[in-house]
C-alpha positions in Angstrom: -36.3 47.5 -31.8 -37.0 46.8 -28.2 -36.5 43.2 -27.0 -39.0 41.4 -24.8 -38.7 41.6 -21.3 -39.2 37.6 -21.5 -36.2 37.4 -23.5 -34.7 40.0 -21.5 -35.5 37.9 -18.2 -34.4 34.7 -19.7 -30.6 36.0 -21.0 -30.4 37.3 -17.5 -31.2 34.1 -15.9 -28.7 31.9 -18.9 -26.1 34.5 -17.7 -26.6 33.7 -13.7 -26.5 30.2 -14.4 -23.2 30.7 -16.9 -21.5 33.2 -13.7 -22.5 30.2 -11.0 -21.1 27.3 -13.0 -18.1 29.4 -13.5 -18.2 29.8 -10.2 -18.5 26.1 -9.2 -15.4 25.6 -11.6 -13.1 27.1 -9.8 -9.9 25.6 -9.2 -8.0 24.5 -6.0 -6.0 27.5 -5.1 -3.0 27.8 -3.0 -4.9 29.5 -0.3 -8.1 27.1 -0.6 -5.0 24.0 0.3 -4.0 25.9 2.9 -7.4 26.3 4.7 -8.9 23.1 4.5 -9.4 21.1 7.8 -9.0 17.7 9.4 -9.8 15.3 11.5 -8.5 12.3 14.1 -10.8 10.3 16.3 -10.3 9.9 19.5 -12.1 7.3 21.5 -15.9 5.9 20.6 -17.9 5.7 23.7 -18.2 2.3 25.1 -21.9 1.8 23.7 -21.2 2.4 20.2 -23.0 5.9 20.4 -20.7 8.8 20.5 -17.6 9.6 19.5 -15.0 12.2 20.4 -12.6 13.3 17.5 -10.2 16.1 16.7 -11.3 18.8 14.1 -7.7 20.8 13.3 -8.4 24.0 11.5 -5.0 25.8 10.6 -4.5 29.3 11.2 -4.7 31.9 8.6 -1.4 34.1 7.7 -2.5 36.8 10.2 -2.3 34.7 13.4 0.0 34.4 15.8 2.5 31.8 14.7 2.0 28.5 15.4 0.3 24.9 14.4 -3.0 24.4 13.6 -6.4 25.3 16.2 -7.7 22.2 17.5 -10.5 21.6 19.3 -12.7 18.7 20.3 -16.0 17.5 18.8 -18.6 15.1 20.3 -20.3 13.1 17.5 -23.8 11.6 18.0 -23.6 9.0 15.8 -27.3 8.0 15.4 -28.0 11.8 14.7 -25.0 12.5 12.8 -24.7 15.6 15.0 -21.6 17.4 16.2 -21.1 19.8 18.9 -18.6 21.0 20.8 -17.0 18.9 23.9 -15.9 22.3 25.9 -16.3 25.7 25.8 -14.2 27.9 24.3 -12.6 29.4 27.9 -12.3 25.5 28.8 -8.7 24.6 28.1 -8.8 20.4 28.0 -6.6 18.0 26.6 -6.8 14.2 25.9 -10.9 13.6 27.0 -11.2 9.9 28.0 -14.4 8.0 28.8 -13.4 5.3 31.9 -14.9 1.9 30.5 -18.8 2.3 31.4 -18.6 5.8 29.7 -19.8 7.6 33.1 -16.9 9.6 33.7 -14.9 11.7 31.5 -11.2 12.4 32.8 -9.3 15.0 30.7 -5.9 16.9 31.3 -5.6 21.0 32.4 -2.7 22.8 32.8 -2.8 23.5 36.3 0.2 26.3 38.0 2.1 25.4 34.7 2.0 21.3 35.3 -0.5 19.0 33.8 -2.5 17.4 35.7 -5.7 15.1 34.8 -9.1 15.9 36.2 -12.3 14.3 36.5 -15.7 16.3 34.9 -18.7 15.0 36.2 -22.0 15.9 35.3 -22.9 18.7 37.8 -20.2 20.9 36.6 -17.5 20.0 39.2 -14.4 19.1 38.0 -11.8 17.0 40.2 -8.4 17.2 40.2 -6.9 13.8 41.0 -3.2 13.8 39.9 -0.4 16.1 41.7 2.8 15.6 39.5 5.5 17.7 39.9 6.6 17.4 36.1 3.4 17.3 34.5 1.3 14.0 32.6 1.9 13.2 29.7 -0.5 10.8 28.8 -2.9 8.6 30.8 -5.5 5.8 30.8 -8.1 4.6 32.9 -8.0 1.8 35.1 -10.4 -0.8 34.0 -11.9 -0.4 37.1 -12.6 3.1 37.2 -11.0 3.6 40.4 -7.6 4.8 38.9 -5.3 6.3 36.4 -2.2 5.3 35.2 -0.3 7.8 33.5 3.0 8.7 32.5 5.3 11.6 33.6 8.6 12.7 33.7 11.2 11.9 37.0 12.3 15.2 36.4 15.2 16.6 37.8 16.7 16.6 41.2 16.9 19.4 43.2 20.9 19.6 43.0 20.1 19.8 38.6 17.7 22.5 39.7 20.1 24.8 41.7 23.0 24.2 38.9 20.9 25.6 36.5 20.0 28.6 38.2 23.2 28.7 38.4 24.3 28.9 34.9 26.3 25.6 35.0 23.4 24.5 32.9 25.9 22.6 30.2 24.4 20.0 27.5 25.9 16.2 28.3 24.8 15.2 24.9 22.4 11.7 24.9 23.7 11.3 28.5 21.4 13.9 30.8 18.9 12.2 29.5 15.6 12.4 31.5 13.7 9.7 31.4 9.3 9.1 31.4 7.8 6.3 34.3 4.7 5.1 34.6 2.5 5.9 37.8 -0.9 4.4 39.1 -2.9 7.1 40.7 -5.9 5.7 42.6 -8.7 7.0 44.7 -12.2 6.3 46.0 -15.7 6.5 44.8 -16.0 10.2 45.0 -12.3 10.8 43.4 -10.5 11.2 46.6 -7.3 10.4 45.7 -5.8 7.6 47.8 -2.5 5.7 47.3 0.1 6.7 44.2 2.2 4.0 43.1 5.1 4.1 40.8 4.9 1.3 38.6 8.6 1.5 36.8 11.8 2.9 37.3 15.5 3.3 35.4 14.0 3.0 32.1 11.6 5.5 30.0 7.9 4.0 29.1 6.3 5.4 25.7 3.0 3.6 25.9 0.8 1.4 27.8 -2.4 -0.6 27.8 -4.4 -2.2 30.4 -6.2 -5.8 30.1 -10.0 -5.9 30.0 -9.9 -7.7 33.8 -7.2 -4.9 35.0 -5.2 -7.4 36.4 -2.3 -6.8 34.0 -1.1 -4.2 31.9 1.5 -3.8 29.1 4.1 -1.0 28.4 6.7 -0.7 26.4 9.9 0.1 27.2 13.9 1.4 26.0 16.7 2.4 28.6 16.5 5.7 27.6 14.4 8.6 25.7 15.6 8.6 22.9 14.0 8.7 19.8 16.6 6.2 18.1 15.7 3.4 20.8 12.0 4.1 20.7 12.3 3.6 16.5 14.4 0.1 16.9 15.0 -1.0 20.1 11.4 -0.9 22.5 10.0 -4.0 24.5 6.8 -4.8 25.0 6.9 -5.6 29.2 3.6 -7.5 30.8 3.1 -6.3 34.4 1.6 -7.6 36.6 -0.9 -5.6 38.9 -1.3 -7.9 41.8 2.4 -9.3 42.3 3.6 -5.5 41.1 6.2 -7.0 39.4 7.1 -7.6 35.1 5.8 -10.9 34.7 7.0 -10.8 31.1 9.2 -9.4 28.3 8.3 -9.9 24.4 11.1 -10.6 22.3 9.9 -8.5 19.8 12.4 -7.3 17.1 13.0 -3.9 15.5 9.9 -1.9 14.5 7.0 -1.8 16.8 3.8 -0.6 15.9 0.2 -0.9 18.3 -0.9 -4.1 20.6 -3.5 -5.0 23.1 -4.3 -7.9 24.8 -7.0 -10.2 24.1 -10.4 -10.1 26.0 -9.6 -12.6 28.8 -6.7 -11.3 29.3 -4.3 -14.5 28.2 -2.9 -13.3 25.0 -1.7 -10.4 23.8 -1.2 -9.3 19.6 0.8 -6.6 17.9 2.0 -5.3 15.2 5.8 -5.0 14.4 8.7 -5.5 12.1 9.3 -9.0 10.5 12.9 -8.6 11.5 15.6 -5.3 12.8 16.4 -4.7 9.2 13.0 -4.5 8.2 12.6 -0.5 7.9 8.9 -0.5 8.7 6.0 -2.7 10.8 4.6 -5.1 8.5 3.5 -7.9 10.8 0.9 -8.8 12.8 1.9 -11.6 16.3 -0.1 -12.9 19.0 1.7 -14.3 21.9 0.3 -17.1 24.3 0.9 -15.7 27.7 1.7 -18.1 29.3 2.7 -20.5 27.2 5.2 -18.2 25.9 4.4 -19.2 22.2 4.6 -16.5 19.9 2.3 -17.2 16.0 3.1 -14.7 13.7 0.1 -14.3 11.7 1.2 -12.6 8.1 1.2 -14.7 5.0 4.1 -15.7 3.9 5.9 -13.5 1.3 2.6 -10.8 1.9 2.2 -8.1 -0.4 1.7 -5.9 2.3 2.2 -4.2 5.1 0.8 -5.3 8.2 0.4 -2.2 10.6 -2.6 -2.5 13.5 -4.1 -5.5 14.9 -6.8 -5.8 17.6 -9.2 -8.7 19.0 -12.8 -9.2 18.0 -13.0 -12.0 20.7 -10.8 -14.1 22.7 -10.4 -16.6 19.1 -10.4 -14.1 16.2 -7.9 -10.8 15.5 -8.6 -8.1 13.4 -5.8 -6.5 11.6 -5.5 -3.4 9.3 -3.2 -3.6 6.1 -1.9 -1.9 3.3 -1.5 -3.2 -0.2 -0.4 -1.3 -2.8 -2.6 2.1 -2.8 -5.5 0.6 -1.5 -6.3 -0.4 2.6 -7.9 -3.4 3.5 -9.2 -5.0 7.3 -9.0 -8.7 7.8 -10.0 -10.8 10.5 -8.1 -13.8 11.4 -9.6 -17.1 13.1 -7.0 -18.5 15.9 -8.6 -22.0 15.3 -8.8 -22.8 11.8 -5.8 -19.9 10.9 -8.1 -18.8 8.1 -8.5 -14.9 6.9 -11.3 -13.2 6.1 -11.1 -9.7 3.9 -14.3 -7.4 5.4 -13.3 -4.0 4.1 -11.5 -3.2 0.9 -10.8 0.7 -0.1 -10.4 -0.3 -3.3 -14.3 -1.1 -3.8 -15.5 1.8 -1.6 -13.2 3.9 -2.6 -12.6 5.4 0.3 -8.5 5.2 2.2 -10.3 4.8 5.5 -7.8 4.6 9.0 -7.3 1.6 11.5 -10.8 1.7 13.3 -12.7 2.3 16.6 -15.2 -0.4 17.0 -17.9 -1.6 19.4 -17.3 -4.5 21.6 -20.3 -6.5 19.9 -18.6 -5.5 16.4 -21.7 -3.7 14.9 -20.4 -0.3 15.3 -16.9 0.7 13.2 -15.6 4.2 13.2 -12.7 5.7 10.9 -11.4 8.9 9.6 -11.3 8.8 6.0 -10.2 10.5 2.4 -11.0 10.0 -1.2 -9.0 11.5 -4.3 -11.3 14.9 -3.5 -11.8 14.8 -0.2 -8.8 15.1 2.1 -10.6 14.0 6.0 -14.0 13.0 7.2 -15.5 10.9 9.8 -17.1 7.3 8.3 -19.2 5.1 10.0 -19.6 1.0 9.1 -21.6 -1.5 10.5 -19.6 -4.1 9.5 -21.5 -5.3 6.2 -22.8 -2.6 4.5 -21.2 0.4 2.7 -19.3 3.1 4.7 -21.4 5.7 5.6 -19.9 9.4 5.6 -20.8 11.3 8.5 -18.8 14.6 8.8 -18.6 17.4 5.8 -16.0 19.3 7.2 -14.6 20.7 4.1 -17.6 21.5 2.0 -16.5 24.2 0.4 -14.9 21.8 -1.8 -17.9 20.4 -3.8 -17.9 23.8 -5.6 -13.8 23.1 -6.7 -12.9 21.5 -9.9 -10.1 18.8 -9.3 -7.8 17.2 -11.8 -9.1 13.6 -12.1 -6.8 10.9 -10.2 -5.9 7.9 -11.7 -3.6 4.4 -10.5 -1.2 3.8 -12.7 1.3 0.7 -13.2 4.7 0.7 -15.6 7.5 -1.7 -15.7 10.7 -0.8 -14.5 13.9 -1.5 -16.1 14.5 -4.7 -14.6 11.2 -5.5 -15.2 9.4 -5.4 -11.7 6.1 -4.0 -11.5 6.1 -0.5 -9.9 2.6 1.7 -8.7 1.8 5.0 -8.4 -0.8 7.9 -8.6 -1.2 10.3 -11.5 -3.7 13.5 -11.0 -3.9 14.9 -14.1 -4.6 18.9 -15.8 -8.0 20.0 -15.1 -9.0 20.3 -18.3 -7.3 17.7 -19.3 -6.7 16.8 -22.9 -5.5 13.5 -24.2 -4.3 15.5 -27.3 -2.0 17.5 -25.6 1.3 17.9 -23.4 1.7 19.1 -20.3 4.4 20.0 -18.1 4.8 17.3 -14.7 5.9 17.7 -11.1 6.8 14.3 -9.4 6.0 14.2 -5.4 7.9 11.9 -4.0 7.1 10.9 -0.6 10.0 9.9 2.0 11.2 6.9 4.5 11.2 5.8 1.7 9.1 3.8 4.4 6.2 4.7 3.4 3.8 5.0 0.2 1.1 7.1 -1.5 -2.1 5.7 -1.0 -5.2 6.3 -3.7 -7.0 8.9 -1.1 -6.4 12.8 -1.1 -2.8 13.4 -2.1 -2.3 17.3 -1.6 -0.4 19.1 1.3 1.6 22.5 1.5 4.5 20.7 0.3 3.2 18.3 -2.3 0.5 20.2 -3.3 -0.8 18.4 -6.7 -4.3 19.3 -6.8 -3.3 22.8 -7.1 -0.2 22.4 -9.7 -3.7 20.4 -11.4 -5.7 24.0 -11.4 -2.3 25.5 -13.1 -2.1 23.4 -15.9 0.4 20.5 -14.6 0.3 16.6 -14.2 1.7 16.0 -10.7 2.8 12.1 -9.9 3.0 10.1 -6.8 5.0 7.4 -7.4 5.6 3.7 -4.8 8.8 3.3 -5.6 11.2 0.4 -4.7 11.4 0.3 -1.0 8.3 1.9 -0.4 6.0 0.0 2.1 2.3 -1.7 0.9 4.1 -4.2 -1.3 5.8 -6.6 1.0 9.1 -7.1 3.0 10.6 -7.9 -0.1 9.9 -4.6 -1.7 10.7 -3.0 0.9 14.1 -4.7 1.5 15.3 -3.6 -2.0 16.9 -0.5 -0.6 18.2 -2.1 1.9 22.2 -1.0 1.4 21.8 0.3 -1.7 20.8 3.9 -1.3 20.1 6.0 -4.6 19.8 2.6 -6.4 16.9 1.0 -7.6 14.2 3.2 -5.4 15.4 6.5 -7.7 15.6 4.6 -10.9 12.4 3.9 -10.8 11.3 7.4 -10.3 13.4 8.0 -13.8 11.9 5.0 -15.3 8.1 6.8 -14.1 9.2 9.5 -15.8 9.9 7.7 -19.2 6.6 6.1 -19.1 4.7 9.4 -18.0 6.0 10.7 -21.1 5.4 8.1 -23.7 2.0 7.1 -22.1 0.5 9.4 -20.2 1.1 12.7 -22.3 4.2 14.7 -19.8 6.6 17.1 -21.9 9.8 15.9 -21.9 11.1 19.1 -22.0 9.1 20.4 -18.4 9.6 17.9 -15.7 10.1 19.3 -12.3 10.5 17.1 -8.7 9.9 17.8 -5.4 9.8 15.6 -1.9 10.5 15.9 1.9 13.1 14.1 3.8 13.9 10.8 1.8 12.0 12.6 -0.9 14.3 15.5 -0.3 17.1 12.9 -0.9 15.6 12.1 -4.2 15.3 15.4 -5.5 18.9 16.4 -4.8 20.1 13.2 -6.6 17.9 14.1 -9.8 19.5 17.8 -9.1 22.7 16.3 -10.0 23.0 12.6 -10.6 19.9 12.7 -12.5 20.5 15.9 -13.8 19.1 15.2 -17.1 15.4 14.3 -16.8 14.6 17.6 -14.9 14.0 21.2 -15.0 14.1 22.5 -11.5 13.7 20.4 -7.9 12.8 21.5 -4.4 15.0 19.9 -1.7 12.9 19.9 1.4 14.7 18.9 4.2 16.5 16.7 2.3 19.8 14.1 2.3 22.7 15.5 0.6 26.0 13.2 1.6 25.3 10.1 3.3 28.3 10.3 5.3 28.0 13.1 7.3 24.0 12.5 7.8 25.1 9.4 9.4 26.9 10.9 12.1 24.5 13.7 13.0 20.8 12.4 12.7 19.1 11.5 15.9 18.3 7.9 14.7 21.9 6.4 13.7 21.0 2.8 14.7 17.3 3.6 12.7 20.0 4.5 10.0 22.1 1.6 10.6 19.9 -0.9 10.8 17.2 -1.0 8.0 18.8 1.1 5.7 22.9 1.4 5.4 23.1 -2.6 6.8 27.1 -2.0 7.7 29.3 0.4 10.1 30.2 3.5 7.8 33.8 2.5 7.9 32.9 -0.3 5.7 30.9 2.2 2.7 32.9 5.4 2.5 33.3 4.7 -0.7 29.6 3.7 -1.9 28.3 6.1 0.3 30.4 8.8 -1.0 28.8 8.2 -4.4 25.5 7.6 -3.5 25.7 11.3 -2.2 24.1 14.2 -4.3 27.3 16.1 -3.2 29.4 14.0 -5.1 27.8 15.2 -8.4 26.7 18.6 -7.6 29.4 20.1 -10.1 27.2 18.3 -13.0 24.1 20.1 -12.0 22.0 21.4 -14.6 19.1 21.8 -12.6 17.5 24.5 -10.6 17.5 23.7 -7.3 15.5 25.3 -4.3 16.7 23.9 -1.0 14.8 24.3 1.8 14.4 23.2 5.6 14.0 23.3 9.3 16.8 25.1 11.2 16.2 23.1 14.2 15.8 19.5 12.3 17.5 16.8 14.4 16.4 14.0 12.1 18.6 15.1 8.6 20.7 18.0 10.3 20.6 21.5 8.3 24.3 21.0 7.4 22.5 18.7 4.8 21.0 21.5 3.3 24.3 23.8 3.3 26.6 21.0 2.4 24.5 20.8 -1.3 24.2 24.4 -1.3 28.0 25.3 -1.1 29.1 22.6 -3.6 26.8 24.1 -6.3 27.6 27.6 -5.3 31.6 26.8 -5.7 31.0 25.1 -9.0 29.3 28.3 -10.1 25.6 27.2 -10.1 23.5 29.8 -11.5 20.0 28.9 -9.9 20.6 27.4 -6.7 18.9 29.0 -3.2 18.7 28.0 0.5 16.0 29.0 2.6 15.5 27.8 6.8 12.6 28.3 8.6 13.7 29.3 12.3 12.9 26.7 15.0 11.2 24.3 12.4 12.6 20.6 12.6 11.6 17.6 10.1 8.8 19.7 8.5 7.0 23.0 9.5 4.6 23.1 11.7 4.0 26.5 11.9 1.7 27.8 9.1 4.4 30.9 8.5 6.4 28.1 7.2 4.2 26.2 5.4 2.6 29.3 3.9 6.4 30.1 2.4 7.1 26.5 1.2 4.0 26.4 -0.9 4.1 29.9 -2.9 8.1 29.5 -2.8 7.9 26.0 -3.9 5.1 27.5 -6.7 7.1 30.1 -7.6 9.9 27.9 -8.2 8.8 25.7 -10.7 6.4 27.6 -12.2 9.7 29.7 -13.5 12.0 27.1 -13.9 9.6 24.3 -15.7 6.5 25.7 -17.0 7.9 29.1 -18.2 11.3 27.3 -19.1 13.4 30.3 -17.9 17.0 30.0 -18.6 19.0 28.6 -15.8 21.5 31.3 -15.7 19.0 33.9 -15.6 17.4 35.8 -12.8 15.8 33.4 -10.2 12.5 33.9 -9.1 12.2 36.8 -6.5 13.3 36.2 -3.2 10.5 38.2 -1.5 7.3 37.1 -1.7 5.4 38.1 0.9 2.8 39.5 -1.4 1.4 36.4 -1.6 1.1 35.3 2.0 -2.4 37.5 2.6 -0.6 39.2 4.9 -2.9 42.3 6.4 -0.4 45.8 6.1 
């Protein structure tokens, strides 16, 4: 019997539409995380109508090694059109409107220095900067008739002939080179003119002019080092006219972004309450020439302060964090009342600090949502935030694990936060096996946006069948000082028995097998999976160690922030915590290990030396640890740049726990294979 060719027709067209919503199903993949873009804006053009941002596309396994493509984009925001700023052959850096948006200066290498150009209209470009070491960074004058910029001394020529030759020896945090600021200035037509050196004898890091350009403020630390620019910079006020440093801020600890008001007479930032507070979490204005410093921040905030601007000579705005959620406020100098104007948690959308219009109508922010890792949003300051950029598209045709907030009481019975993506799929009914991401500092804190990166990769482990947590735990920032400080000499402590008492409630509550719990984190999160590696030993399966703490002791004398170290975390000179160091050290318990444990790391990493890594490795390996493995990544430091490494760290990391804790695979059986370049998408 022949079948209609209606039927026929309409089977064909049910199995299209079946193929195409299979199609539109399809889970993250390790390769889809590893190609998806971002974005970073730049500068919004004076009048409110264009912006410049940063699109970062990374390379694919077949490039040359390195970190991501960039290039810039010019946004019309009243079209919503993009379009490239250069041309391809046009190699530009760091594109800067001067304050009336005519010109646009930018830096080019030029005979191996850089050196910042004007592009005018015609075509021309302009050099107007000659430094022998190069510029770093620069800024317009307000005037538009000059540049300051920074750039290194460099060496003398005496330096230059030793090294040729070969007495070229390391004087370790003593040859230390340091960055000045210069004011380049010229004429109408960009005929450069007179060059002034505006500092010397200590190293600048950033600077900002006054509206009037009468003044400008930089901040400051005797030497580059990263250590003193963590803990120890000053915010100096100089003075233009007199060319002399009319004043110093006491600020303390932590510094984070400032400006000065409008007119010119006050000047807010953002900073640490404190030096033992690990992260900025204040906002300060300072009378100029009063002197008076108000610190601004509620008392006892549940929050974390971290960018503060001026909407006019009597109100700030300031950017905060509270819990998972970001939130702008404005803040009236006269009455000292707060307004809340944007809240994440009703737009749902983790926008960044902003770029705003000088009448206020006009806000600009990159921005991420639970499926949705970086766009550009536009606001006009009362209604809803307006999504400009689709840069990622290919995402709308991905099914994503759904992404939830959740809350459970610690031991002690303090209130801790997280984020919980769960199974595609999922099924309340069921069990599933759970990776917990845990994010380092432990300054810092998961916020309810996009989650997933090569190394905490949870929207993927959602497509293989997993839960994957991102829990705030103690001392993570977005819940106050207070919280914050709870780590505060006691390493190991309450911050990681939390993330066992999340793992007891994500069990009993949230449907994780107790018998397939797995851990992985960077850094401090490194630190917290080598202590569930071994003190902690119990709750999981397998870890990953990425460039993670493994004895406190010896990280203390070789990280390149030891007063960082000092300060808001250990609290007291190492001579006085051998002991509690010692056993707040994952090294001390590595002979109890019972997990699998893949360490991995940066061979160049000056902030938690490699020894870390090898120190962990070797204590396992001597007590006869059946599934332990070390793997560096040559030339990486805190983190891999590089998509070779981050290629590796993902299908490793996979690999890894896929064996160890959703297959259960006996820990004194094979480990997973070491070569796995099959996976890269390598071209033979």
């Amino acid at each position: 019997m022949k079948t209609p060719f209606g039927k026929i027709l309409a089977i064909l067209v049910l199995t299209l539409a079946i193929g195409n919503i299979s199609h539109a199903q399809d889970v993250l993949s390790p390769a889809d995380l590893l190609a998806l873009k971002y974005t970073r804006t730049n500068q919004l053009s004076p009048d409110g109508s264009q912006l410049i941002y940063s699109l970062y596309t990374p390379r694919n396994a077949n490039e040359k090694a390195g970190g991501a493509h960039s290039e810039y984009q010019l946004l019309n925001l009243e079209t919503g059109q993009s379009t490239a700023l250069f041309g391809e052959d046009e190699k530009f850096k760091s594109p800067s409107w001067n304050n009336d948006g005519t010109q646009l200066a930018v830096i080019e290498k030029t005979d191996g220095k850089n050196q910042i150009w004007i592009l005018k209209d015609n075509g021309e470009k302009i050099q107007v900067t000659n430094s022998q070491t190069g510029v770093n960074s620069f800024k317009w004058h307000p005037n538009g008739k000059a540049i300051a910029y920074i750039a290194s001394q460099g060496k003398s020529d005496k330096q230059k002939e030793l090294d040729k030759r070969g007495y070229n020896f390391i004087f370790y945090e003593e040859d230390i080179i340091n960055d000045n600021l210069f004011l380049q200035e010229f004429d109408e037509d960009f005929v450069t003119t007179e060059l002034k050196q505006l500092t010397k004898s200590v190293n600048v890091w950033n600077f900002e002019f006054d509206k009037q350009g009468m003044q400008l403020a930089y901040t400051a630390t005797p030497l580059k080092l990263v250590d003193q620019n963590y803990m120890f910079r000053k915010i100096h006020v100089y003075d233009l006219k007199s060319e002399k440093v009319s004043r110093v801020l006491d600020n303390n600890g932590k510094l984070g972004a400032y400006s000065f008001s409008p007119d010119g007479t006050k000047l807010a930032y953002a900073a640490a309450l404190n030096i033992n507070d690990h992260a900025v979490s204040q906002a300060f204005y300072i009378d100029l020439k009063a002197g008076i410093t108000k610190n601004i921040t509620p008392d006892k905030y549940k929050g974390h302060i971290s960018w503060v601007n001026w909407k006019s000579d009597k109100e700030l705005i300031y950017f905060a964090g509270e819990g998972v959620n970001n939130k702008i406020f404005t803040f009236s100098l006269k009455n000292e009342k707060r307004k809340l104007i944007l809240n994440s948690q009703n737009s749902g959308i983790i926008f960044s600090s902003p770029k705003f219009s000088s009448d206020f109508k006009q806000f600009i922010f990159t921005g991420s949502t639970p499926t949705d890792p970086s766009n550009i949003y536009s606001w006009n300051g009362k209604d809803e935030l307006i999504k400009i950029t689709d840069i990622n598209p290919e995402l709308a045709n991905k099914q994503l694990g759904e992404q939830e907030v959740i809350r459970f009481e610690a031991r002690d019975g303090l209130e801790v936060e997280g984020l919980l993506i769960k199974p595609v799929g999922f099924d309340a009914n069921k069990t599933y096996p759970i990776i917990l991401f845990v994010h380092g500092g432990p300054e810092s804190h998961h916020s309810n946006g996009w989650l997933s990166r090569y190394a905490t990769p949870g929207q993927v482990m959602a497509g293989k069948g997993y839960m994957a947590a991102y829990i705030n735990y103690r001392a993570s920032t977005g819940y106050g000082v207070d919280f914050g400080m709870e780590g505060f000499m006691d390493p190991a402590g309450k911050e990681f028995d939390d993330l066992a008492d999340a793992i007891e409630y994500l069990i009993k509550e949230k449907g994780a097998d107790r018998e397939r719990v797995g851990m992985a984190g960077g850094s401090y999160g490194g630190y917290a999976s080598a202590w569930f590696a071994t003190y902690y030993t119990d709750y999981v399966k397998a870890v990953g160690m990425f460039v993670g703490i493994s004895n406190i002791i010896s990280k203390r004398g070789t990280t390149d922030i030891p007063y960082e170290e000092l300060y808001v975390h250990s609290g007291k000179p190492l001579e006085e915590q051998w002991q509690m160091n010692l056993e707040r050290s994952p090294v001390y318990y590595a002979h109890k290990s019972k997990t699998a444990t893949l360490i991995y790391g940066g061979a160049a990493d000056p902030r938690v030396h490699p020894t870390q890594s090898y120190e962990l490795y070797r204590r396992m390996k001597m007590n006869g640890h059946p599934a332990v493995r070390l793997v560096q990544y040559p030339g990486e430091g805190h983190g891999n740049r590089k998509q070779v490494g981050q290629i590796d760290v993902l299908y490793r990391q996979l690999a890894w726990l896929d064996w160890y804790v959703r297959d259960l695979k006996p820990l004194d059986g094979p480990m997973p294979p070491l070569d796995i370049s099959d996976q890269y998408g390598l071209d033979w």
